[in-house]
N, C-alpha and C positions, 0 to 999 in steps of 0.2 A: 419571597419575603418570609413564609413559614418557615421553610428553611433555615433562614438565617437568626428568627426570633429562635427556634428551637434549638439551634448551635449554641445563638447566646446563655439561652436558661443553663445547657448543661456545662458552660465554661462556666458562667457565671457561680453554679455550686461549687465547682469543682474549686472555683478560687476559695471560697466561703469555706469549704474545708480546711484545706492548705493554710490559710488566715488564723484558722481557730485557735492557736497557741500562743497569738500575739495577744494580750488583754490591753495594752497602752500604748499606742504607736504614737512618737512623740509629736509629730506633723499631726495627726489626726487630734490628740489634745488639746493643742494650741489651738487649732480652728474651730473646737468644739468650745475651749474655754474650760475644760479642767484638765487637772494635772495628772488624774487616776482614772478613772475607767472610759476607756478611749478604744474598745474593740476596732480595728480594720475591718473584720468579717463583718458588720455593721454598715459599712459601703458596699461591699459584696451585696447584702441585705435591700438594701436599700436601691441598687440597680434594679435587682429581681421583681425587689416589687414594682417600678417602674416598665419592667420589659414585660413581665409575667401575670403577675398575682393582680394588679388591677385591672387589664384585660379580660383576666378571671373572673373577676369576680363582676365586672360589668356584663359578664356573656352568661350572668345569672349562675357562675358555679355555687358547689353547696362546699359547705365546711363541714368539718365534722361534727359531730354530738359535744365531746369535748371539749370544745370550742365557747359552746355559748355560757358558761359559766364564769370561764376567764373573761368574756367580754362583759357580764355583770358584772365583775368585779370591777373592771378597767371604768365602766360607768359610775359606779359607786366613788370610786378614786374621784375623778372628777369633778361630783356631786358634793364630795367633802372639801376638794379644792375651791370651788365657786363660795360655801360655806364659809372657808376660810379668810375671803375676802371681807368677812364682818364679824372676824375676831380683832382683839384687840392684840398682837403681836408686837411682842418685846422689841426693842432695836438692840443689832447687834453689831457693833462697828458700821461699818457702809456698804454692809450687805443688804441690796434691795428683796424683798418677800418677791414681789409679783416675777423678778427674775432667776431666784431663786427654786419657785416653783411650776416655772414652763423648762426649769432645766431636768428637774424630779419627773416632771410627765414626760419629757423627751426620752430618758431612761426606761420608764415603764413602756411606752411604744414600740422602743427597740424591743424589749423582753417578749412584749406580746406578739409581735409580729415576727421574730423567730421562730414562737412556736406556729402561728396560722400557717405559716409558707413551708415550714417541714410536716406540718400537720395536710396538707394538699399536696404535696408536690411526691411526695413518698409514699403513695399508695400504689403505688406501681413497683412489682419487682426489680427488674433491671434499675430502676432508678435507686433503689434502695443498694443493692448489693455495689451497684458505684459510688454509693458518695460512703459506704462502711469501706470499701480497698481507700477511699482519698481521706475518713478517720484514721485509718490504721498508716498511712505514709505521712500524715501531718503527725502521730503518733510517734514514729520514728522519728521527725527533728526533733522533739522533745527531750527524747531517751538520749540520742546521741550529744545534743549541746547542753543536757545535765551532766553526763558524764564525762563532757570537756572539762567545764566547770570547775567538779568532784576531781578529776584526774590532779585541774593545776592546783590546785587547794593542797593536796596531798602530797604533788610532788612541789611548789615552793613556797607553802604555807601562802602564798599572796597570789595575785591572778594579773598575766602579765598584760602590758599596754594595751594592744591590738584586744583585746578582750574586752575591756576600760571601753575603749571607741564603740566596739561591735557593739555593747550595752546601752548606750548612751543614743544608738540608732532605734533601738527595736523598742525600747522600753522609758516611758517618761519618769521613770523613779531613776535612772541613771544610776543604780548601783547594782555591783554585786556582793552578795553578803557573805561575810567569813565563815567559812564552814560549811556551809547551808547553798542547796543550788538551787535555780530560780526557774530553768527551764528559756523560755521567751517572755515571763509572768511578771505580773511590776513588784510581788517579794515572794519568797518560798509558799505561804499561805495561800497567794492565789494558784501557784502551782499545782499546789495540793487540791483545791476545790476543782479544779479541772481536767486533773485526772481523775477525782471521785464519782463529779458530777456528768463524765459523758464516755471516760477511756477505760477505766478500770471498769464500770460495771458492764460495757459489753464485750472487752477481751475475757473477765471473768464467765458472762455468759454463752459466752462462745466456746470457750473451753468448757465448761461442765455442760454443753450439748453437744459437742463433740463436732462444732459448726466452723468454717471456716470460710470467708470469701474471697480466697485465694486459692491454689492447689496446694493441695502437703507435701510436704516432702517425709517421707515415708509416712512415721505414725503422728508426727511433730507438726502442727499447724503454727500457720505465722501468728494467730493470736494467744497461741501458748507461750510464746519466742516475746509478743508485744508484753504479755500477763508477768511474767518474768520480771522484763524491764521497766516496766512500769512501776511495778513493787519496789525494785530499787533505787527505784527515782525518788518514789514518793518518801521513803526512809532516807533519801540522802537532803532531803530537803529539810528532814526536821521541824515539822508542822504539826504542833500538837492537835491543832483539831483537824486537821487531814488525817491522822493516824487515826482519834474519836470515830471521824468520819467513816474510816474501811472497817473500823470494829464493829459498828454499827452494822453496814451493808451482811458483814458476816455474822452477824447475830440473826439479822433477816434468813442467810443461810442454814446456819446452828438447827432455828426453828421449821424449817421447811422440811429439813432433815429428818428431826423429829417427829412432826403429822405424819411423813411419809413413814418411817418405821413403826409408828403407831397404828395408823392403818394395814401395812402389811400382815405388823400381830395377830391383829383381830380379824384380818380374813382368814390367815393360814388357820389361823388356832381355832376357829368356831368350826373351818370346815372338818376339823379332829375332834369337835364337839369338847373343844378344855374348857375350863370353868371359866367367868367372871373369875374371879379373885384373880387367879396366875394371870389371865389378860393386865389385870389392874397393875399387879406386881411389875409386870414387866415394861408395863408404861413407864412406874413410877422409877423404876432402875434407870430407862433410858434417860428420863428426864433426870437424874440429879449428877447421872454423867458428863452429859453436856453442859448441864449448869457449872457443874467442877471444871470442864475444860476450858468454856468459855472465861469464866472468872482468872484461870489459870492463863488465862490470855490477857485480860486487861493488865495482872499483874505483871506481867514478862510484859507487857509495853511498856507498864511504868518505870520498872527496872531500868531496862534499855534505855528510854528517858532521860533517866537519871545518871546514865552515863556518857551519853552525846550532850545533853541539853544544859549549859548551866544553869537555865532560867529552873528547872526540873532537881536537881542537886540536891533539895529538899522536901522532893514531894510523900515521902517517909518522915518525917520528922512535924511531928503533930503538937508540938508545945505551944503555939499560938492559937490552940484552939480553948486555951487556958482565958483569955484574955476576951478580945471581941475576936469573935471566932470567923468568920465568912469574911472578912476584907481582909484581916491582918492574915491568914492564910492565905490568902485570892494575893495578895501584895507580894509574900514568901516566896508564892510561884510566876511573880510578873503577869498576873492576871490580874488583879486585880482593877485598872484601868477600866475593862471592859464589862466588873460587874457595877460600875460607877453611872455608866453610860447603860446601859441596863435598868440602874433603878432611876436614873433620871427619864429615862422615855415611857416607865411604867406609870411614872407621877403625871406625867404630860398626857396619858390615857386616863388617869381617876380622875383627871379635869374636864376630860372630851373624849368620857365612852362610846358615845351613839356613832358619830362620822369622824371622830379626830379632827385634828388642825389641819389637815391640808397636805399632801405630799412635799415634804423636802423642809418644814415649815416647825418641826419635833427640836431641832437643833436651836431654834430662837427661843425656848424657854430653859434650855440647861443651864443660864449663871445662877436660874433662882429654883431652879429644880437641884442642882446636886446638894450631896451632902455635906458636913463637915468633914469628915475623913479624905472627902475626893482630891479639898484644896492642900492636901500634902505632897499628892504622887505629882512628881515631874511632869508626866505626861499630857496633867491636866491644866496645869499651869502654864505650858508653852503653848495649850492648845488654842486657851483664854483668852492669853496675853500678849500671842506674837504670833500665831497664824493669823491670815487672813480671810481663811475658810471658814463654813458652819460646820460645828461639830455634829457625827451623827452616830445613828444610836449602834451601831456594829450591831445589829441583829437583826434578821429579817422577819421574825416570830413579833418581835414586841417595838419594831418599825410598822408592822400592819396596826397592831393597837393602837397606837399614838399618832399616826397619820391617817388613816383610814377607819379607825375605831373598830368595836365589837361588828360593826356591820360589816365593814369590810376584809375584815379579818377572817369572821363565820365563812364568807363567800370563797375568799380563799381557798378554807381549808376543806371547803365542800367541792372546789375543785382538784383539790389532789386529791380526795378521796375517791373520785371518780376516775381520776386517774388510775389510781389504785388496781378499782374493779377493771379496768379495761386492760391494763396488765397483767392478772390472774385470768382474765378470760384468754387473753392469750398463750398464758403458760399451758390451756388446757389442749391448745390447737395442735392436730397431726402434722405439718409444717414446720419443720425444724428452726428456718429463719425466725417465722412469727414468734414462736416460743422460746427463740432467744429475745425477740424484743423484749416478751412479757419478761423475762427474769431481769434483761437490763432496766425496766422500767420501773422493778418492785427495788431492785439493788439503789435506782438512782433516788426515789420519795423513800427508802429506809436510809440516806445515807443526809438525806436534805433535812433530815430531822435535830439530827445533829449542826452540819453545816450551816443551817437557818440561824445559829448561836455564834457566827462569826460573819458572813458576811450580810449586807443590807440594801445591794445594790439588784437594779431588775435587769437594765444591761449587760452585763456579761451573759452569755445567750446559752452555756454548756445543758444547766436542764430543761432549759427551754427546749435547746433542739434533740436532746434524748427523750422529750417527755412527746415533742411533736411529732418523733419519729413513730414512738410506739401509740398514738392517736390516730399515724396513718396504716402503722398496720394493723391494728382495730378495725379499720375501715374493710381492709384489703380480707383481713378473714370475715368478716360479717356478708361482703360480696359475695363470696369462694362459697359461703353455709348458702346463703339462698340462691344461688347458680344447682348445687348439688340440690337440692331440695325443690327444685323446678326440675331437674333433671329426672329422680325421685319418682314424682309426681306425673312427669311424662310419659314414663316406662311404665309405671302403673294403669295408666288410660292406653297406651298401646295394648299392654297384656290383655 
């Protein structure tokens, strides 16, 4: 019977891999009851913890450190939802509250329990470097059925039948967009968040540690080959804040770059006894290089933008900043929607600082939270008038405020900041693997900063399972130091 439970855990990841580029499996939708965020890899999920993780955890295992902050938040969440039950909440069409908000904590369940079971199960070597080869091959559908996509766009401007069908299976948005590829993702934007948030920052960190979990072939590693293709997936999707997103990550870059030349200076040169001053100089040269090339970047994005994007066509052209400046701009560029939704969920927090209204519960006070401007854009109007959904607030940053309030927003962010530390303490480690985690983990919380201003769902599991990766290998190096260190310690009482 061990046997066979331990066959299943490791099919069981391996599918949960393989899954992780479908975000909306239409069958999966329908039985959940929405029409968007619908992960498969979420039954995967959901086996594991039946076959695995509660056996675990009833045989008394420990979780990690990491851990228990995201479970005060998840409590807190809760704590604001029970609250919720003795506000007085709007009615909005014949959307029930109380079912509304066991649909919002079923989301958050999945997000959290992504992370606990990669945050356990992947402290162990071998398990680690198999389910990175089963990232990097779920990787590759990606690359390849964007670049179907890309191909037929290009060569008949339109996307032929058999495509139309394949779409309509994988993905509960049932299109594909002109111009723009989608990957297996239910539109370009979620594409983009799922390379940012689990593909691109460890092919990227795999390449700049010269790490591979494959063999090379000569000097060429396959996630130099993946880093490549990824990059031009994510550019052919034309995702404005996926592109924000990878500036971001490489800005985290830019800066690392930097301390580490700074540091260099100032060892090599004090050991040449050179003055403070030239140290200082040379800091400050480094840094306004990088400041020039980095900026030199945002602009060659927006350029480029501006020439794929027609939403972007204008984003040079500042004459409505004459007028009401932050929406009629934000409108110019087809954003504007999203900072409507924005200051409406920030109103629904100056109402319910302390715990918020409740998880999923933000969307029933927008007819009387938005502003006058909101009720011009199309987008709000149909949202109003003729969907039958609650609208939500598109941001994960100012979704904790308004659902969870200052308290559970603080908790939050005192767990990424711990996350943080636990991926710089990795970066510090002599283990190549660990020290790619840490850089995948700083690339994935520098790139969520951004990202956190587009989507607002906990569901989709990408930095869940990159963040729980690098919490289990946290674990795995903190083992490795006191193993050495009892070793150490033993050699010293022999001697």
């Amino acid at each position: 019977m061990g046997k066979w439970l331990s066959a299943a855990e490791w099919i069981g990841w391996g599918a949960l891999g393989i899954l992780l580029p479908f975000t909306s499996l239409p069958l999966l939708a329908n039985l959940r009851g929405s029409s968007m965020v619908a992960p498969p890899s979420a039954v995967a999920l959901g086996i594991l913890g039946l076959v695995w993780f509660i056996p675990y955890v009833l045989r008394k295992g420990n979780l990690p450190g990491q851990a228990m902050p995201l479970l005060g938040f998840f409590l807190i969440a809760l704590l604001g939802c029970l609250f919720s039950l003795f506000l007085p909440l709007p009615a909005f069409k014949t959307i029930t509250p109380l079912r509304n908000m066991l649909q919002a904590i079923l989301t958050l369940v999945i997000g959290v329990s992504f992370f606990l079971l990669t945050s356990v199960w992947f402290q162990r070597e071998k398990r680690l470097f198999f389910f990175l080869r089963i990232i990097n091959w779920s990787g590759i559908l990606i690359i390849l059925w964007s670049g179907v996509q890309a191909w037929a766009w290009k060569q008949y401007l339109e996307y032929p039948e058999w495509m139309w069908k394949f779409q309509e299976q994988i993905s509960s948005s049932y299109m594909l967009f002109f111009g723009r590829v989608t990957g297996f993702a239910y539109e370009p934007s979620w594409l983009g968040h799922q390379l940012n948030m689990l593909y691109l920052p460890f092919w990227l960190s795999a390449s700049l540690n010269g790490f591979s979990a494959h063999r090379r072939l000569w000097k060429i590693s396959f996630e130099n080959i993946l880093l490549t293709g990824g990059l031009i997936t994510l550019w052919l999707s034309i995702s404005r804040i996926g592109y924000l997103t990878f500036i971001a990550m490489a800005g985290f870059l830019f800066l690392e770059i930097y301390f580490r030349l700074v540091r260099w200076i100032r060892t090599r040169l004090f050991k040449t006894q050179t003055g403070k001053l030239f140290v200082f100089s040379a800091s400050a040269l480094i840094s306004i290089f990088l400041l020039v090339v980095y900026i030199g970047l945002l602009f060659a994005a927006g350029y480029g933008l501006s020439k794929v994007d027609p939403r972007m066509a204008t984003i040079f052209n500042f004459s409505a900043l004459k007028g009401n400046p932050l929406f009629v701009y934000a409108n110019q560029l087809v954003f504007a929607e999203r900072l409507v939704f924005w200051e409406a969920g920030w109103g629904v927090f100056n109402d319910y600082p302390f715990l918020g209204v409740g998880l999923g519960n933000a969307g029933f006070f927008f007819p009387e939270k938005l502003n006058a401007f909101s009720w011009a854009l199309t987008e709000i109007s149909i949202l109003v008038f003729r969907w039958g959904s609650i609208p939500n607030i598109k941001s994960l940053w100012v979704r904790l405020l308004a659902e969870t309030g200052l308290i559970g927003f603080s908790t939050f962010i005192a767990w990424c900041f711990i996350m943080w530390i636990s991926a710089r303490y990795l970066m510090s480690g002599r283990e190549k693997l660990l020290r790619v985690m840490g850089w995948t983990g700083c690339f994935v919380l520098s790139g969520l900063i951004v990202e956190g201003f587009n989507m607002d769902t906990f569901a989709l599991p990408y930095f869940w399972v990159s963040l729980g990766i690098v919490a289990a290998a946290c674990q795995t190096m903190r083992r490795r130091s006191r193993m050495d260190s009892e070793q150490e310690v033993g050699s010293l009482e022999r001697g």
